[in-house]
N, C-alpha and C positions, 0 to 999 in steps of 0.2 A: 907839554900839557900841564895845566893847573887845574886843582881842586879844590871848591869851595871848603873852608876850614867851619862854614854855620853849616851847610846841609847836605856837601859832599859831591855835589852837582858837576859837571864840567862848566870851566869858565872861558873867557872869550876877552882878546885885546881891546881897548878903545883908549885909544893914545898911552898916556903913561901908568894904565890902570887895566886890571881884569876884573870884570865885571861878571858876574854869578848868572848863567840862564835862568836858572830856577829862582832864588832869594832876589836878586838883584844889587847881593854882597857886593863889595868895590874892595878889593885889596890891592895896594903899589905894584907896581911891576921894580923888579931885581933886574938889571942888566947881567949882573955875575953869576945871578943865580938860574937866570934863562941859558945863558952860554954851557953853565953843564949839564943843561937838561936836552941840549941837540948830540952831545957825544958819548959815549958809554966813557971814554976817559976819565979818569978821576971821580966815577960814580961806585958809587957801594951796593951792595944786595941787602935788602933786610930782610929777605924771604919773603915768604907768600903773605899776603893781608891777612888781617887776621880777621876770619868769618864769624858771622852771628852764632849764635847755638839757638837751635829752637827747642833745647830740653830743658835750659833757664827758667826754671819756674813753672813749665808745664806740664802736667800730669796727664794733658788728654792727648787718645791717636787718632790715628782716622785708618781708614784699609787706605794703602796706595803702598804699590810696588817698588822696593829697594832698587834704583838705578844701576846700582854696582853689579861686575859681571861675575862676581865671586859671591853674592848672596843673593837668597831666593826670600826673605821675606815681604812679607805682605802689608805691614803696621809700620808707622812714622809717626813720632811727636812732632806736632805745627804749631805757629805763631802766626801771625798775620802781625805785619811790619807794613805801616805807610811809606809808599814810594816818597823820595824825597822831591818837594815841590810838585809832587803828581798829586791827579785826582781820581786813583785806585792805589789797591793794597796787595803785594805781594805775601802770597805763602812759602815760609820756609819752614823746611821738612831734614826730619834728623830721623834717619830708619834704628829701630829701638833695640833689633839685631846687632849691626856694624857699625852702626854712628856715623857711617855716611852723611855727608850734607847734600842738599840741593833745593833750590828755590823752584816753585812753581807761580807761572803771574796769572 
């Protein structure tokens, strides 16, 4: 699997080249580099991605319930983040209790 490096999209073969669904980016295809991406062999862990924060600069909440099964609040800091190459906007939600993440679309 490749990902677009401009918008993070999944991309897709066409001959020597992956080409961006969303942008219509074009980055080279790696032969060496495709080979260790079919085997966990010689692949490394870099832990989990690293997620948005929706508490980055925003001070507002909204009511909407902590997903987490160890907390009971009610209140989450949101951002509205454009889907990439979409034409709607995802909400991500950081509960202001546990700092849980989780996105609503």
């Amino acid at each position: 699997m490749q990902f677009c490096d401009e918008c993070g999209s999944l991309m897709h073969t066409e001959g020597d080249t992956w080409v961006c669904r969303s942008c219509e980016n074009e980055e080279p295809r790696e032969s060496q580099a495709e080979a260790a991406m079919a085997t966990r062999e010689g692949q490394r862990d870099d832990g989990a991605p690293a997620v948005a924060d929706a508490t980055q600069g925003s001070t507002e909440t909204m009511q909407e319930p902590c997903p987490a099964d160890d907390c009971d609040s009610d209140r989450a800091y949101y951002e509205m983040m454009p889907k990439p190459g979409g034409s709607y906007e995802v909400r991500l939600l950081t509960c202001v209790e546990c700092g849980h993440k989780w996105r609503e679309t």
